[in-house]
SERO-4910 file (N, C-alpha, C, O; in steps of 0.05 Angstrom, whole numbers):
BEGIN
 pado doro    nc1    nc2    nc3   cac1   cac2   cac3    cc1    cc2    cc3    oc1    oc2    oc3
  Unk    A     16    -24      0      0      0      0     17     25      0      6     45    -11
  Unk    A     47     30     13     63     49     17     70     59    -19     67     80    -31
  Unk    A     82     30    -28     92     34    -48     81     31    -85     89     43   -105
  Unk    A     62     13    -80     43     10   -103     20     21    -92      9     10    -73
  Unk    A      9     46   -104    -15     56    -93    -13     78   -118      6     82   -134
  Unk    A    -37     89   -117    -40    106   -139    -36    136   -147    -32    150   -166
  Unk    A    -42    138   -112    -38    167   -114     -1    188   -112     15    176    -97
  Unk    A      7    205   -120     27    208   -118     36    224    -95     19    234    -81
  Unk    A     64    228    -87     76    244    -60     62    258    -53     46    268    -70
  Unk    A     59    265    -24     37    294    -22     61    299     -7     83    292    -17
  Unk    A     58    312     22     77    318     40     92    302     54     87    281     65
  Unk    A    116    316     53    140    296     79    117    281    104    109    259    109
  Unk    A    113    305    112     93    292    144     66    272    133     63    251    144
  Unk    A     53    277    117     33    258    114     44    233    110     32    213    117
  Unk    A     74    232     92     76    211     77     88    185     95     90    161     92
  Unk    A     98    214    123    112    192    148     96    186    158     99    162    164
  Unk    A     66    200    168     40    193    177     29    159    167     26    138    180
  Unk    A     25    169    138     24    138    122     42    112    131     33     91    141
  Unk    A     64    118    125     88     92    134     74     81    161     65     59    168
  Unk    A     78    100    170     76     97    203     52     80    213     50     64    232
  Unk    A     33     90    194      5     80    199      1     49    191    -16     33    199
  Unk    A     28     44    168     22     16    161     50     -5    170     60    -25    159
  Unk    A     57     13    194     72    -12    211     62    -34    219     38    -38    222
  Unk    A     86    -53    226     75    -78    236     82    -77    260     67    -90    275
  Unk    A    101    -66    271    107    -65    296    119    -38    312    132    -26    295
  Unk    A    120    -29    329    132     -6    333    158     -1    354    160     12    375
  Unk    A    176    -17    334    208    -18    353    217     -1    348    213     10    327
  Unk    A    232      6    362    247     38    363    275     25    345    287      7    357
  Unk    A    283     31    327    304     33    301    315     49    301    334     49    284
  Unk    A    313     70    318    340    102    324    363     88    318    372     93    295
  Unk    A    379     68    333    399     68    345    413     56    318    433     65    307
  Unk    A    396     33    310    415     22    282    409     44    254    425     47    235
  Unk    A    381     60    257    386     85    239    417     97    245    436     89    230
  Unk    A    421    111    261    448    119    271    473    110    259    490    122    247
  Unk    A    470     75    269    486     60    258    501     58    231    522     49    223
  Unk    A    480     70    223    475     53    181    485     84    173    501     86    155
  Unk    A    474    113    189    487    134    173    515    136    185    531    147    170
  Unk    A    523    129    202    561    124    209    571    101    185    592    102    171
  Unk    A    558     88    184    573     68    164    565     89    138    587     98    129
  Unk    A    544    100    124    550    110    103    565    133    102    570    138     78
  Unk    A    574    151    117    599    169    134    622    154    128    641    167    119
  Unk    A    624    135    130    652    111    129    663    111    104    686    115     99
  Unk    A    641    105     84    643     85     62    648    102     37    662     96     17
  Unk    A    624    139     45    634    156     36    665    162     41    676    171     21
  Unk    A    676    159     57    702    175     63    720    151     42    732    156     21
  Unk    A    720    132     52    726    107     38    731    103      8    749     90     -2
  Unk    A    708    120     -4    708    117    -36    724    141    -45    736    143    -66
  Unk    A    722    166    -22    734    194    -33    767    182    -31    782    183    -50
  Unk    A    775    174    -10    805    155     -2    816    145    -29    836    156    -40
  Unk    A    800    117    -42    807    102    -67    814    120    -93    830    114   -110
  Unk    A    793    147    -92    806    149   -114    832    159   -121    843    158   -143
  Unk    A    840    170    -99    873    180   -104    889    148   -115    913    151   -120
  Unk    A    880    126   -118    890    100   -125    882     91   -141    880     67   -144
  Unk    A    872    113   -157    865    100   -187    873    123   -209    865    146   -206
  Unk    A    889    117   -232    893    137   -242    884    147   -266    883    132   -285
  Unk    A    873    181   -272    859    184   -290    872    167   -316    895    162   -324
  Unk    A    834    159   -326    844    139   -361    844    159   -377    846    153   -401
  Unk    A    841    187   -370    843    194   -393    874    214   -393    878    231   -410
  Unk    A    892    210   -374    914    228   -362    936    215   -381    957    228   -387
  Unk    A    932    194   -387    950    187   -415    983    182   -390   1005    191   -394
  Unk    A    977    170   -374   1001    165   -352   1011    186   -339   1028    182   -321
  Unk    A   1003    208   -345   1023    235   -337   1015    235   -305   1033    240   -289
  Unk    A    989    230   -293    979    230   -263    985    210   -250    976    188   -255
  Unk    A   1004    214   -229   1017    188   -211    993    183   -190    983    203   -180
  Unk    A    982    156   -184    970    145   -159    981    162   -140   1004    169   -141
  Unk    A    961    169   -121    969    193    -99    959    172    -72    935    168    -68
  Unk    A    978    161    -55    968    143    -38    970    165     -1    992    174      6
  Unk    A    952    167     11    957    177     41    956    155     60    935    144     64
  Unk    A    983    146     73    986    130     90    964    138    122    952    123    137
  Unk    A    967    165    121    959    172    149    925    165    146    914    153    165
  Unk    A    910    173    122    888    175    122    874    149    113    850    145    109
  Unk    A    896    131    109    890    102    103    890     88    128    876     68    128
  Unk    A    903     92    150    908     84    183    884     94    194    871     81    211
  Unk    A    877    114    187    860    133    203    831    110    197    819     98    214
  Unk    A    824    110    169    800     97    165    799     63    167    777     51    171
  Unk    A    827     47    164    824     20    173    818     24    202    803      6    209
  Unk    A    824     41    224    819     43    261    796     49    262    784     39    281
  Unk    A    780     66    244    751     77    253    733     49    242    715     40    256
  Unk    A    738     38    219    724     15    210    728    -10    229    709    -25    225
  Unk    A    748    -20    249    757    -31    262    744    -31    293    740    -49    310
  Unk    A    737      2    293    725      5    318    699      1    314    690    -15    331
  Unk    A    680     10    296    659      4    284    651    -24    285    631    -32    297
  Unk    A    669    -42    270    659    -75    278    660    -82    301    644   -101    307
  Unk    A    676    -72    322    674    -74    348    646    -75    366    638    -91    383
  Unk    A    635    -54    357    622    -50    368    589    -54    358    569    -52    372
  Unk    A    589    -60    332    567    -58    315    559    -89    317    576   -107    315
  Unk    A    529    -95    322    513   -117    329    496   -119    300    480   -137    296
  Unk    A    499   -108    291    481   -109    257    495   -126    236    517   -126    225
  Unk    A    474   -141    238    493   -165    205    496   -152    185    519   -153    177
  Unk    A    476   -136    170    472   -128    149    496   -103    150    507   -102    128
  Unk    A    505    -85    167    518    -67    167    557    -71    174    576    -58    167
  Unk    A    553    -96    190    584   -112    197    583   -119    168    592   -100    155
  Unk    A    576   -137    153    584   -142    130    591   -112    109    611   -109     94
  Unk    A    577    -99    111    578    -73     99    609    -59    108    625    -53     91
  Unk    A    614    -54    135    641    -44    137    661    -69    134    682    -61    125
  Unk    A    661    -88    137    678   -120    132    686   -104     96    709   -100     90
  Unk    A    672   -101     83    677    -98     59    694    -69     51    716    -69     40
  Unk    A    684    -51     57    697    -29     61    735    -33     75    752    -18     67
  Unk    A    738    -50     90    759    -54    109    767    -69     80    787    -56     74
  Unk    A    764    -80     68    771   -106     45    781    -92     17    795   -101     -1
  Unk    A    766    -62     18    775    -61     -4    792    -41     -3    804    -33    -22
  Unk    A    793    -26     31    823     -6     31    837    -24     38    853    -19     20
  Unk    A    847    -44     51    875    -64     57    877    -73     15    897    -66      2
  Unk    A    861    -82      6    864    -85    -25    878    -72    -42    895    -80    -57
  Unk    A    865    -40    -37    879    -24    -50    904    -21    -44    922    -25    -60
  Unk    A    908    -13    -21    937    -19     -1    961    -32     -9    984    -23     -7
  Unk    A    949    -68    -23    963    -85    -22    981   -101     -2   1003   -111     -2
  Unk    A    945    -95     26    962   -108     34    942   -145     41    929   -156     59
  Unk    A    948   -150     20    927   -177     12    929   -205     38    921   -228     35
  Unk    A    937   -197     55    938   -217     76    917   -210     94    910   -229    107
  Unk    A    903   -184    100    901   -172    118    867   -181    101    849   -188    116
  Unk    A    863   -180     79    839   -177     55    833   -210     65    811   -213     74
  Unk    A    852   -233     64    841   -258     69    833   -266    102    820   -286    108
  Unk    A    844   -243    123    841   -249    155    810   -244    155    792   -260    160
  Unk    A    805   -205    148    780   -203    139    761   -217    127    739   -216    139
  Unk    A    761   -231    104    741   -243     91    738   -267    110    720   -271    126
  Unk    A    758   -279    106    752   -310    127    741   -302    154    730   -323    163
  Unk    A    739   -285    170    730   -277    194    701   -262    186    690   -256    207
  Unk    A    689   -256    170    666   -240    172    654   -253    142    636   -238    136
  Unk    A    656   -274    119    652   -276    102    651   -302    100    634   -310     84
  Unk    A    666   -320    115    661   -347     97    644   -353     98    638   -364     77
  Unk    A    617   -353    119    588   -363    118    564   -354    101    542   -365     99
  Unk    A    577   -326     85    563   -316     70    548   -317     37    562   -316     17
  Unk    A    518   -319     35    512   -324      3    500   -290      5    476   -289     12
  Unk    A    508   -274      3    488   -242     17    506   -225    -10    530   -231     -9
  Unk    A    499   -208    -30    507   -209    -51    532   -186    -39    552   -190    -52
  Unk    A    534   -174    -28    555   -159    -14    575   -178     -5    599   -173     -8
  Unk    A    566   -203      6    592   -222      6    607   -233    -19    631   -237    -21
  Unk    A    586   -237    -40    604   -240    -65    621   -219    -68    645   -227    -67
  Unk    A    617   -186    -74    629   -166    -76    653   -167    -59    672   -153    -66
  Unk    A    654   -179    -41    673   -177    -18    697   -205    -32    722   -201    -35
  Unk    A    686   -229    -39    689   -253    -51    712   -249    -76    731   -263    -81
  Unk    A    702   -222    -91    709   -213   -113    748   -205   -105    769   -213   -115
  Unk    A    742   -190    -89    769   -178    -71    784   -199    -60    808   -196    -60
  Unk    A    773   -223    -50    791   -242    -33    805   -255    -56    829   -257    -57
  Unk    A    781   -265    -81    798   -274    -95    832   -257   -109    856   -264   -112
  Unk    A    821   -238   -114    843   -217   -124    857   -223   -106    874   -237   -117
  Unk    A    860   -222    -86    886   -216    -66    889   -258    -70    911   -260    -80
  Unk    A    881   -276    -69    888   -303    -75    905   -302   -105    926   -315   -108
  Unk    A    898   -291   -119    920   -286   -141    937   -274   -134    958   -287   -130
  Unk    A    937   -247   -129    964   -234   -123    985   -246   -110   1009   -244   -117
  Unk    A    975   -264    -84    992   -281    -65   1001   -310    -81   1012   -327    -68
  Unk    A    996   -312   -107    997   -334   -129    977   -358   -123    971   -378   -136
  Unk    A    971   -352   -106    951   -378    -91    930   -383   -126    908   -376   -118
  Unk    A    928   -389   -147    920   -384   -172    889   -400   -168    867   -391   -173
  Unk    A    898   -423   -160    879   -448   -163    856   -445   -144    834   -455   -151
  Unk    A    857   -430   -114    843   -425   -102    821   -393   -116    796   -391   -118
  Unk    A    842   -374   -123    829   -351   -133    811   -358   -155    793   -342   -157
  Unk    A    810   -381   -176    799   -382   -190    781   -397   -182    760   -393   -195
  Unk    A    780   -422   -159    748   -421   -147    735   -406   -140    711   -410   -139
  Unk    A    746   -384   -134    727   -371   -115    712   -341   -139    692   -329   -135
  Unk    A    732   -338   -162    725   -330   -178    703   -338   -204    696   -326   -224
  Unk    A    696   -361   -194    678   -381   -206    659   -382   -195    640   -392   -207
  Unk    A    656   -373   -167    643   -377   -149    619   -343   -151    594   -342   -152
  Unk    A    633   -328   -150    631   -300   -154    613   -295   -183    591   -283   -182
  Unk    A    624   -307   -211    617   -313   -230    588   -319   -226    570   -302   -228
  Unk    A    587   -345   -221    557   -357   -222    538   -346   -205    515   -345   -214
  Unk    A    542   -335   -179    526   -328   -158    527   -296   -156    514   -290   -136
  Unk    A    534   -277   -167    538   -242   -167    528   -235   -188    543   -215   -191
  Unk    A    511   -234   -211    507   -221   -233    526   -191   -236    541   -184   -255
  Unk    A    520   -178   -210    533   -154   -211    564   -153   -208    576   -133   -204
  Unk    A    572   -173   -210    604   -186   -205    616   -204   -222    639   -213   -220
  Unk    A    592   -209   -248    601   -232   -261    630   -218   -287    647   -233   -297
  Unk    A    630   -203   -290    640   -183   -309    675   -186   -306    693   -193   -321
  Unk    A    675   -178   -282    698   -176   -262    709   -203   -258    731   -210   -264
  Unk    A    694   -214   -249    700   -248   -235    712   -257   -263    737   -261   -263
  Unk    A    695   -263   -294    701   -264   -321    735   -265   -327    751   -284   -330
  Unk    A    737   -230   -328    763   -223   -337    782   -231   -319    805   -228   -325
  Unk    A    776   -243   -294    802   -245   -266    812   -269   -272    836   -272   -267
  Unk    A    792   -296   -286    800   -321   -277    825   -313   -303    828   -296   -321
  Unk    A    845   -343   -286    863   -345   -307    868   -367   -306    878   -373   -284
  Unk    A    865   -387   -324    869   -409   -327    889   -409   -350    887   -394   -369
  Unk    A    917   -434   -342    936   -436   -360    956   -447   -344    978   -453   -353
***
């Protein structure tokens, strides 16, 4: 009724009136609301971080990767403290991944397989493939070949949004 219904937006307040009216239960959700905008605070900071580690395609090589050690420490300790303390599956997996793909960028691929195996191996949650996607990379990089390409097969069949990636990574030969 919230979402298929006919009529269109009217006001902010009526439209929270509505929601509200067609709860099922009335648990107070503050705390993991909170939760979920610190992790997207994180993840933002996180993506603004990576791009100094990627270099413009269209800079024709002239732009060197710009890496900040300090501000790469800074955000693996806040994501660190965050799983600490964070009781949400859906949101631990969410910073687990974030943590996965600055140690990745990093290179530092040991730290990418402690992570995944500690917050990931029980996972089919399509953010764990995404996460899956990274472990394997770092299982290549460490030459581990034969393992990266299970798990890139794995990623393949079960990620649509990963299959692309997973594709071009395996290497068989």
């Amino acid at each position: 009724p919230i979402i298929y219904r006919e009529t269109s937006f009217t006001t902010f307040a009526k439209e929270t009136k509505n929601l509200r009216s067609n709860r099922i239960s009335e648990k107070d959700i503050s705390m993991k609301e909170t939760l979920f905008i610190n992790y997207l605070e994180l993840a933002l900071a996180v993506e603004k971080h990576l791009k100094g580690y990627e270099a413009d395609p269209w800079g024709y090589g002239e732009e060197e990767i710009k890496k900040d050690p300090l501000e790469y420490t800074r955000l693996v300790e806040k994501a660190n403290q965050m799983l600490a303390v964070n009781q949400h599956a859906m949101i631990r997996e969410r910073i687990g991944f974030q943590l996965i793909k600055l140690h990745r960028y990093e290179e530092n691929y040991r730290e990418v397989l402690k992570i995944f195996e500690n917050n990931f191996s029980n996972t089919n949650s399509f953010i764990g493939y995404w996460a899956m996607d990274h472990y394997a990379g770092a299982l290549s990089k460490l030459g581990r070949k034969a393992e990266a390409n299970y798990f890139f097969s794995k990623v393949y069949v079960n990620s649509p949004s990963r299959r692309v990636s997973a594709y071009s990574s395996i290497k068989i030969n």
